[in-house]
N, C-alpha and C positions, 0 to 999 in steps of 0.2 A: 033737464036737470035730474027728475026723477031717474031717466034709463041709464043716466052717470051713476047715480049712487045704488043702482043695484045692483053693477057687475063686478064681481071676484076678478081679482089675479090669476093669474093663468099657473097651477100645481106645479110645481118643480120635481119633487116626489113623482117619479115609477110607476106607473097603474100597476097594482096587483090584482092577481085571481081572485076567487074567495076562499083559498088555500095557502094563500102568505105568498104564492110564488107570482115572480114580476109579468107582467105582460109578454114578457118574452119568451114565458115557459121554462126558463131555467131559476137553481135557487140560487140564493149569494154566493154559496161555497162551490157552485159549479164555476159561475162567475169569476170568483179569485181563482179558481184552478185555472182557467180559461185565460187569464192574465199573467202568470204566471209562464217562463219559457221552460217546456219542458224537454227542449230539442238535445238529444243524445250531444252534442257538442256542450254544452253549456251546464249537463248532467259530467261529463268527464271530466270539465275544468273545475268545476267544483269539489268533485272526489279526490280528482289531484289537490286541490288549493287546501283539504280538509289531511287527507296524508299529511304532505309537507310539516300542516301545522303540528300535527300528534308526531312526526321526526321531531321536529325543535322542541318539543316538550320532552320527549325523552334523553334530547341529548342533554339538554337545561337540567333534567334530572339526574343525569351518569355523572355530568359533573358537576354539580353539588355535590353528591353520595362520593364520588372521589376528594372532595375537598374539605367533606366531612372526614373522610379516613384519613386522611395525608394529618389535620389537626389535632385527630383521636392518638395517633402513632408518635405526632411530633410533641402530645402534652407527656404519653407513655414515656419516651426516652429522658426529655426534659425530667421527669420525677425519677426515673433510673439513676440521670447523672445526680441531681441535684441531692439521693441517698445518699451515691455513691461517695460524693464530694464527704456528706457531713460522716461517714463512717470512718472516711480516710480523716478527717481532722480530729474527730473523738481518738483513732488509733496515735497519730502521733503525739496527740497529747496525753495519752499515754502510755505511750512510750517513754516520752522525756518524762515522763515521773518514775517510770518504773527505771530509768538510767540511773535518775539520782539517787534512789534507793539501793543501787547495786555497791556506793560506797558504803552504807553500813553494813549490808551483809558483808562485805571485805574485812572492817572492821572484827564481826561476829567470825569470820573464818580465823584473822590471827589469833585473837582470844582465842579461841576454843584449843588453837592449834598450840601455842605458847604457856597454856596452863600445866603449871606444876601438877605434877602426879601427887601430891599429898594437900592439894585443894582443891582436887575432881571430885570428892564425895562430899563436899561442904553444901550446905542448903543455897548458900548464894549463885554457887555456879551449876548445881543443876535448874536451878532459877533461869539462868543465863543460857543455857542448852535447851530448856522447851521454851524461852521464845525466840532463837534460832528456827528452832522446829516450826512454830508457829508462821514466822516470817516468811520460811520457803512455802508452807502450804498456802500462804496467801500469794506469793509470787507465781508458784505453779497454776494455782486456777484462774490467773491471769496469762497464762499460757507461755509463762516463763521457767524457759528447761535448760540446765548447764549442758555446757558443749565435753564432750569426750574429749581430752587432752592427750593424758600421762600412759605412754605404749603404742598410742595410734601411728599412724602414719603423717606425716607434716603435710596440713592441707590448708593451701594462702586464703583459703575463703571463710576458715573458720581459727585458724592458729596464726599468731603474731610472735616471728621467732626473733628473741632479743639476746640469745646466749648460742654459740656456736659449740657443743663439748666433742671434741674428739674422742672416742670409743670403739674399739671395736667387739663389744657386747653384745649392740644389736646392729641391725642395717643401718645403712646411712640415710638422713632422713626420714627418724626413727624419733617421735617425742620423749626426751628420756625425764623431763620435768615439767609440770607447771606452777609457774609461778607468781600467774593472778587466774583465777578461773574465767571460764568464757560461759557468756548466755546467748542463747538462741532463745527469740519469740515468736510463737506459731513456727512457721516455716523461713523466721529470717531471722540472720546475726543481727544482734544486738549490740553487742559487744566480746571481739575477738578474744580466746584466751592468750594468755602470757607465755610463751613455752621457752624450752631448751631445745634444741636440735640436734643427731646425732651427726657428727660428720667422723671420715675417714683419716684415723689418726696418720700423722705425718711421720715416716718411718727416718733413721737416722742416716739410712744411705740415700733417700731422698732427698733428705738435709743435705749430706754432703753434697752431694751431685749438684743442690743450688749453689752452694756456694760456689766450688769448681766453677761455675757456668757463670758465678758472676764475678770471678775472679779475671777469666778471660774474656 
C-alpha cells in the first residue's frame, strides 16, 4: 500500500536541458521549422498560389476603378443633359412671352407710324415714343433683334412674301416693302417679317402673245 501511494505518473512533458532546450538538443522554433515542408516544390506552389491571389486583387481593383468612372461620367452627362433640358424650357418659355409681346410693339409701330405731324410735339406722344424706346431696349437685352427687310434680297428663312409687286426698279426678288416687321432671337427666327416682293413686270406683247397662244 505504502509503495502504491508513493509513485508519480509517469511526465508527459519533454525532458529539458538546464538551458530551456528539449532533451533533444533542438529549441521549439527549430522544431516548428523542422515540421514545416520547406521543399522547393511546395515553396513554388505557394508563390504561385500567393501571385494568382495579388492578379485577382488587382483585377477586382481595375474594375471597380472602371465602374467608378463609367458612374462618375454617366452622373457628368445625366447633369449636362438634365441643364441642358431646363435651359431649353426657360428659353421657350420665353420665347412664347416675348411672341406675345411682339403684338404690342406692332401696335407701338402703327401708332408712331400713323401720327399726325401736328401731334408729334405734344407731351403725350413723346410720352408714347420713349416707352416705345424703352420696350425695344428691353426686348434687345433679351436678345431680340428685328430682321432686315425693306431692299434686301427675299430670303424664305427670314422673309414671308404675301404681295407679289411687279417693277422693274430693282431686281426681281428684290424686298420692295415691309409690312409687319420680322424678329430674330439670338441666332433664330422668331418671327418671319411681312414683305412685298419684286417680280418681273409683264410686258404687253407678252400679254398678247398669251392670249394669241390661248386663243389657239
Amino acid at each position: 500500500m505504502s509503495e502504491r501511494r508513493g509513485r508519480r505518473p509517469a511526465d508527459a512533458t519533454p525532458k529539458q536541458n538546464g538551458d530551456g532546450r528539449p532533451a533533444t538538443g533542438r529549441t521549439r522554433a527549430e522544431e516548428r521549422i523542422a515540421e514545416l515542408d520547406a521543399s522547393p516544390v511546395q515553396l513554388s506552389a505557394e508563390i504561385e498560389q500567393l501571385r494568382q491571389q495579388v492578379l485577382h486583387a488587382e483585377q477586382e481593383a481595375q474594375e471597380m476603378r472602371s465602374a467608378l468612372q463609367r458612374s462618375a461620367a454617366d452622373f457628368a452627362n445625366y447633369r449636362r443633359r438634365t441643364e441642358q433640358d431646363r435651359l431649353q424650357t426657360l428659353g421657350l418659355a420665353n420665347e412664347a412671352l416675348l411672341a406675345k409681346l411682339l403684338a404690342i410693339v406692332d401696335d407701338f409701330d402703327r401708332a408712331i407710324a400713323n401720327m399726325p405731324a401736328e401731334l408729334q410735339d405734344l407731351g403725350w406722344a413723346e410720352g408714347i415714343a420713349a416707352i416705345d424706346r424703352k420696350l425695344r431696349q428691353l426686348l434687345e437685352s433679351e436678345g431680340l433683334t428685328p430682321i432686315e427687310a425693306a431692299g434686301q434680297p427675299f430670303d424664305p428663312h427670314q422673309h414671308e412674301a404675301v404681295v407679289r409687286e411687279e417693277t422693274a426698279d430693282v431686281p426681281e426678288g428684290t424686298v420692295t416693302a415691309e409690312l409687319q416687321r420680322g424678329y430674330r432671337i439670338r441666332d433664330r427666327v422668331l418671327r418671319p417679317a411681312m414683305v412685298a416682293v419684286a417680280a418681273q413686270p409683264t410686258s404687253d406683247e407678252d400679254a398678247g402673245n398669251g392670249e394669241r397662244g390661248g386663243k389657239d
